[in-house]
Every structure is written in C-alpha cells, then in structure tokens.
N, C-alpha and C positions, 0 to 999 in steps of 0.2 A: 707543470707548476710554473707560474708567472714569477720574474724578477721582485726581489725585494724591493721595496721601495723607500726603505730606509738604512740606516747605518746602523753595525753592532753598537747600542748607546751606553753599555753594558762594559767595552771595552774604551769606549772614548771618553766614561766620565773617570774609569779607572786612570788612565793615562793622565789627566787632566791633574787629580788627585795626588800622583806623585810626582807631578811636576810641582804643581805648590809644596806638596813636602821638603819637595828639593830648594825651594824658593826660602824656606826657613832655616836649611839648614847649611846650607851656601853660605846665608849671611851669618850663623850663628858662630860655625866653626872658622869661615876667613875672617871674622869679623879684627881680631888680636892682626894676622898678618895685615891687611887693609891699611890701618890705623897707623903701626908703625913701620910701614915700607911703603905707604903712599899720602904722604905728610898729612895722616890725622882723617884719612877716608877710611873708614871702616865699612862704606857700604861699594868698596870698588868692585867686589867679585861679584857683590848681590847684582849691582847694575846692569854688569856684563851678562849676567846668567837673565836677569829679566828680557832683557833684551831679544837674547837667543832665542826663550822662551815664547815671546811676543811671534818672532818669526817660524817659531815651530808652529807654531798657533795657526797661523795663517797657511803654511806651507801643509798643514795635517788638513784642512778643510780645502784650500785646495784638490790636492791632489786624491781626497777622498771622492770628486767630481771627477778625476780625471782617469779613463778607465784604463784599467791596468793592462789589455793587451798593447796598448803602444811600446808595453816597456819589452815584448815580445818583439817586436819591428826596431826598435833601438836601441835593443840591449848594446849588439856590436861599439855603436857608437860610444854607449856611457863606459863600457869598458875601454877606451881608448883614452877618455877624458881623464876617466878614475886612475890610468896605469902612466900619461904625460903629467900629473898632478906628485903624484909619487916621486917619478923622475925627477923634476925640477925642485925637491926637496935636494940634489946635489947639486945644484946652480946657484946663482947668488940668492935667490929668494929663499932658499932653507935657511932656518933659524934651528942652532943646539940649545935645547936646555934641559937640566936634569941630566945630564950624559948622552942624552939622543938626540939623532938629527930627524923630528918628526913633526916639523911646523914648516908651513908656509905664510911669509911675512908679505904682504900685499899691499901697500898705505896703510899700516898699521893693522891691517885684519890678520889676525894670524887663524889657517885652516889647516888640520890636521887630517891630512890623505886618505890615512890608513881608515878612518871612519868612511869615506865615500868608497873606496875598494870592497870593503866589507859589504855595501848594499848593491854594491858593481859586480861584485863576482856570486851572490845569490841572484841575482836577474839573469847572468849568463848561466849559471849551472841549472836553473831552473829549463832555462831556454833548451839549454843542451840533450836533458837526460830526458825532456818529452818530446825532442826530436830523436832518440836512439831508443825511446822504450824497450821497441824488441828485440836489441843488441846489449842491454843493457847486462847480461849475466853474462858473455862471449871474452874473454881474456883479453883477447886482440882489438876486437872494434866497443869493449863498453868498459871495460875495468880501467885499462892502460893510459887512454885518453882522459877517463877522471880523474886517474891518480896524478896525470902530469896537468891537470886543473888545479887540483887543489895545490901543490907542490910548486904550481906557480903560483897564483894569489896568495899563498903564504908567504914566498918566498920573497914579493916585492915587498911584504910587512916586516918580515924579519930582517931583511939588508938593512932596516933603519930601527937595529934597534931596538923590535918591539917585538920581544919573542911573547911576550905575555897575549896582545891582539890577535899576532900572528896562532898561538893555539888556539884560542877560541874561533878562529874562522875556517880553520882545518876540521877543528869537531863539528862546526855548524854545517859544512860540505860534506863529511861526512854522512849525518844524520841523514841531509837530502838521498845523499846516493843509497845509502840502505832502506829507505823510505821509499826509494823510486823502483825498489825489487832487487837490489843487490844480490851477488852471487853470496851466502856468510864464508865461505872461504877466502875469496878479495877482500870483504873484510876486516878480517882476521889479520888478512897481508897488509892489509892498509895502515892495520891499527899497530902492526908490529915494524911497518918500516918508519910510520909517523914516531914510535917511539924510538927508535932509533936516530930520526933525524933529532930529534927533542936532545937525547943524551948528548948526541956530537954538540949541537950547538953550545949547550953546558959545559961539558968537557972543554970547550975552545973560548970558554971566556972566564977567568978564574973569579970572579965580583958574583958569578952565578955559582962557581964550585961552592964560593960563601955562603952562599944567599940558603941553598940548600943543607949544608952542616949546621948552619945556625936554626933552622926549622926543625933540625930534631930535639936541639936542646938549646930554644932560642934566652933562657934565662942566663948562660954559659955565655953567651957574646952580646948580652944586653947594652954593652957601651960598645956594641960595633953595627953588625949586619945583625944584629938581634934586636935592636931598639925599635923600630915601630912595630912589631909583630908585641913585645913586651908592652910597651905603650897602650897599645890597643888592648892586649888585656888587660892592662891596669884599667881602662876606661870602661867595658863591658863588665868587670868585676863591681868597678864603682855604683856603674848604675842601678844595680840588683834587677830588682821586680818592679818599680816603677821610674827611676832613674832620678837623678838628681834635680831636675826642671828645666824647660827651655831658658836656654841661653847661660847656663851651671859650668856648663863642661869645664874640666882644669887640666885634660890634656890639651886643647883646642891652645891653649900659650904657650905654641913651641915645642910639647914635648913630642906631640906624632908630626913628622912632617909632610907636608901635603893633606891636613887634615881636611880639607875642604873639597877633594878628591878622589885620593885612592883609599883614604881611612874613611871618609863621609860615614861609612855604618856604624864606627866605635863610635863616632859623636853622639849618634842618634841611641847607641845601647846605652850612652853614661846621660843621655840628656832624657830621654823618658825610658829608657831600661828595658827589661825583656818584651813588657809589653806593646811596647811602639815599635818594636825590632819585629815582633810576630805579625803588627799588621801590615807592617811597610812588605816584610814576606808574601801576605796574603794576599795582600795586589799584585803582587806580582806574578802569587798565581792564577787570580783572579784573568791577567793579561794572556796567559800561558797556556789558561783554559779556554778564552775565549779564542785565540789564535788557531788553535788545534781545530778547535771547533769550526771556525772558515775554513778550513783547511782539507776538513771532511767533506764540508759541502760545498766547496770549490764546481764549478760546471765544467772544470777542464783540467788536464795534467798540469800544464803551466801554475794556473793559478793554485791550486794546489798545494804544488813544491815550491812556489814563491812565499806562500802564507808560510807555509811550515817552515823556510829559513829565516822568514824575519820573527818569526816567536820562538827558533831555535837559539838565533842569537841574542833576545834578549835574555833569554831563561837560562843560556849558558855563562852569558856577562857575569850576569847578576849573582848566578851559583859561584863565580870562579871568585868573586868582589870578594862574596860574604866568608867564603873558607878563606881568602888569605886574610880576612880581617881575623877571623875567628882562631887562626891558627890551623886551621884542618888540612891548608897546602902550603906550599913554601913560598914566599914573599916576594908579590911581583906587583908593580903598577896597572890598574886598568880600573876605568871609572866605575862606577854604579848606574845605569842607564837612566834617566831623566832625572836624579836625583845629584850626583855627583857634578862640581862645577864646570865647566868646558863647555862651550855654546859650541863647537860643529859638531861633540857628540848628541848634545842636547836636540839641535837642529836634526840632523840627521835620524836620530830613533824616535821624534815626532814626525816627520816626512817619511822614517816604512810603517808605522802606525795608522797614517794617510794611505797610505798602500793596502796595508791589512782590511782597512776600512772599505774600500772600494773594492776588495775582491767579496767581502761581506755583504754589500750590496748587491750586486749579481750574481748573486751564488744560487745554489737551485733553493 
C-alpha cells in the first residue's frame, strides 16, 4: 500500500479548535489580572498567547512536511540542546517565579526548558527502545537503562521544581516502554520505585506535605493550601449544566490564582458549565484517538512509539489538569495543553502535533 498523501485533517482541525478555545479563554480569565497589573491591558496574556499560537501554526505545518526520521538521526543532538537549556536555568538567564526556578529570560522571551525536554526525551526513548527491541524484557541490557532514562529526564525536571511535569513525563516513558513489550514485572518495579521516588520528594519539601493534607479535606485549610482547589469548586459548582456565560466567571477576580493557567478548566466549567467542560474533553479525546490511531499504523517501531509519546503526553497533561482542577488529585501546577496560557507550552504541543502529523502521513 502506497504512502498517504495527505494529513490526519481529523486531528489537525481538532488541534486547531482548542487552540481557539484556548484563545477565548486566556483572554477571558487574565483579562481582571491584564488590566490591573499592566496599566489597564487586559488583552496582555491574550496577545502573548496569539502570538505563540501564530507560531505554533506555522511550526505544526511545517514540520508536518518535514519527515520525521531526521528526528531518528538527531535525536542525540536535541537532547543535548533540551538538557544545556535546563542547565542554564542555574546561570544568570534563569528567572524564579511562583517559587520555581523554570524560565529562561532571553531579551525578554522568557522559555520554559522543561517543555523542550518533554519532546527531547520522547524522541530519545523512542530512538532507544527500537534500537533494543530484542533486549527489551533482559534485566541488564533493557529494563535498567530505561529506568536510568526515565530517572534522568525526570530528574533534570524536578531539580527545578517541577515535580508536577516531572510525573507526567515519567508516566509518558513509562507508557512507551510498556508499549514497546516491557517485561510487567520491570513494570511493576518501575511503578513501585517511581512511587517511591514521588513519596521521598514529598516528604523533603513540607509546602507539598501541605499541599497533600489539604486535598483530603481541602474545605479545612481553604484560607491556606486549600484555597484554589476550593475556588475552583466554587467555580465548577457555579457553572452547573450550562455555566454562567462567556466572559461571567467571578472567580477569574483574584479568587483562583493563576486562573488563566493552571485553573483555565474551573473558568471554562463556571463560564459555559458542564457542557463545554464535556466538549473541551471530547477533543481531546477526539486527539488521543486519532494519535493512537498513527501510532498503530506507524510503518516502523520508531515512528510508532514516537506517536504514542506525544498523544501520551497530551492525554496524561490534560487528565492530571482536569483532576487537580476537579479535586480528584492533590494540587499541583501544570498547564492544560493548547488551551492554558504560556506560549512555549503552546508552541511546543503544536510543533509534536506537526510531528504526529507527519508520521500520519507516511504511515502504511
């Protein structure tokens, strides 16, 4: 059977689609911060996020021309970019804010590492586990070397901070390597040391012993480490079954903070309610089905388990968003993928979408 000759259009008007959602709702919930912390701009976040937007745009049709075994031949290199980019977050160009040291300040472009890592070390583990296939279950030459993969790519994410990214890119390696034929006993070892490293981390920072007490009875410390998880259900309670209206919201003034970010989803349940929560969902499964779907008809290992890390991690972003919004997990920072404001996340999961795209087109 001859090469496609076109693109998944199925997944790229999807994509397209929550980008504008997110273009509404950037401007809806910064609108209040904008205004009064950038003398009377209300449209500061929206701009920034267009922007991003514009160049994801460009960078997703690009690179959905540009074929994806180069990233096979260059992986080594992007991992070297993605791991000196990290690093120089402890040099003068790292910028702290919000408690973390996870921005680089460039003339003014502030780039956030830990998102280029994220697509640096699924290109490398892709690379890696269709070059060990048939060592892949062996203790010694296939478990061991994944585990001190993933153990490392976590590990540069959480030195700065970002234990919330850092799990999500540990489960997204994960997935690969159990997808790539994993022994389930490694597994099992994987899943019980990763929780282990999870606890320690916990344990050794007392803001996270909080963060955790408060998520079992977050109405108990609502004026402390309870307040945006409470917030946020004040705002999903609000919105009911069809939500209050665009541009309504009354936590978006200050009561969730970073509502334009790590809350973006309460906005959208108090601003059109369950129903616009359910479709914003169904894109996303919508992406998650079609990913799998490349991923199946991949014409090679690589491409494959490349596809399946970048629909792994959007589908586990996006699940980990919606439960800390929701209450279902305990309260941690991490965007909403195209929808949430921050141009290199934006940028970045439109350029592996460009990826997904291009392995969709030469797939069998």
């Amino acid at each position: 059977m001859g090469h496609k000759k076109s693109i998944d259009w199925v997944l790229f008007i999807s994509t397209l689609i929550l980008v504008l959602i997110g273009f509404i709702f950037v401007y809806s919930a910064s609108y209040p911060e904008g205004y009064y912390r950038f003398d009377g701009n209300g449209f500061f976040f929206l701009r920034k996020q267009v922007i991003a937007g514009l160049a994801g745009f460009v960078a997703m049709i690009f690179l959905s021309f540009f074929h994806y075994h180069i990233y096979r031949k260059l992986n080594k290199l992007i991992l070297i970019l993605a791991v000196i980019s990290a690093l120089s977050l402890f040099t003068a160009y790292g910028t702290e804010a919000y408690g973390a040291q996870r921005w680089i300040s460039i003339g003014g472009l502030n780039v956030q590492p830990s998102d280029l890592i994220k697509i640096a070390a699924i290109m490398y583990m892709s690379y890696y586990l269709e070059k060990k296939t048939n060592n892949i279950k062996k203790f010694k030459s296939g478990y061991l070397p994944v585990l001190l993969f993933i153990g490392f790519f976590s590990g540069i994410i959480a030195i700065q901070n970002d234990l919330s990214t850092s799990f999500v890119l540990a489960l997204t390696l994960g997935v690969m390597y159990f997808a790539a034929g994993a022994n389930l006993f490694h597994v099992a070892m994987t899943l019980a040391a990763g929780g282990g490293a999870i606890a320690y981390l916990i344990i050794n920072e007392p803001f996270r012993v909080l963060r955790i007490v408060s998520f079992l009875d977050p109405f108990k410390y609502k004026q402390s480490f309870g307040w945006q998880v409470v917030q946020s259900i004040y705002a999903l309670g609000t919105g009911g079954l069809f939500g209050m209206g665009l541009g309504k919201s009354r936590q978006k003034f200050f009561y969730i903070p970073l509502a334009y970010n790590d809350f973006i989803f309460s906005i959208i349940g108090e601003e059109i309610g369950f129903i616009g929560c359910f479709i914003v969902i169904l894109f996303f499964i919508i992406i998650i089905w079609r990913g799998l779907r490349i991923s199946i008809n991949a014409k090679d290992t690589f491409g494959s388990l490349l596809a399946l890390g970048i629909t792994a991690l959007i589908g586990i972003q996006a699940l980990v968003h919606i439960a800390v919004v929701t209450s279902s997990m305990p309260p941690t920072g991490i965007a909403l993928p195209f929808i949430s404001a921050g141009g290199t996340s934006l940028l970045v999961f439109m350029s592996a979408v460009g990826v997904l795209l291009n392995i969709s087109k030469n797939s069998l």
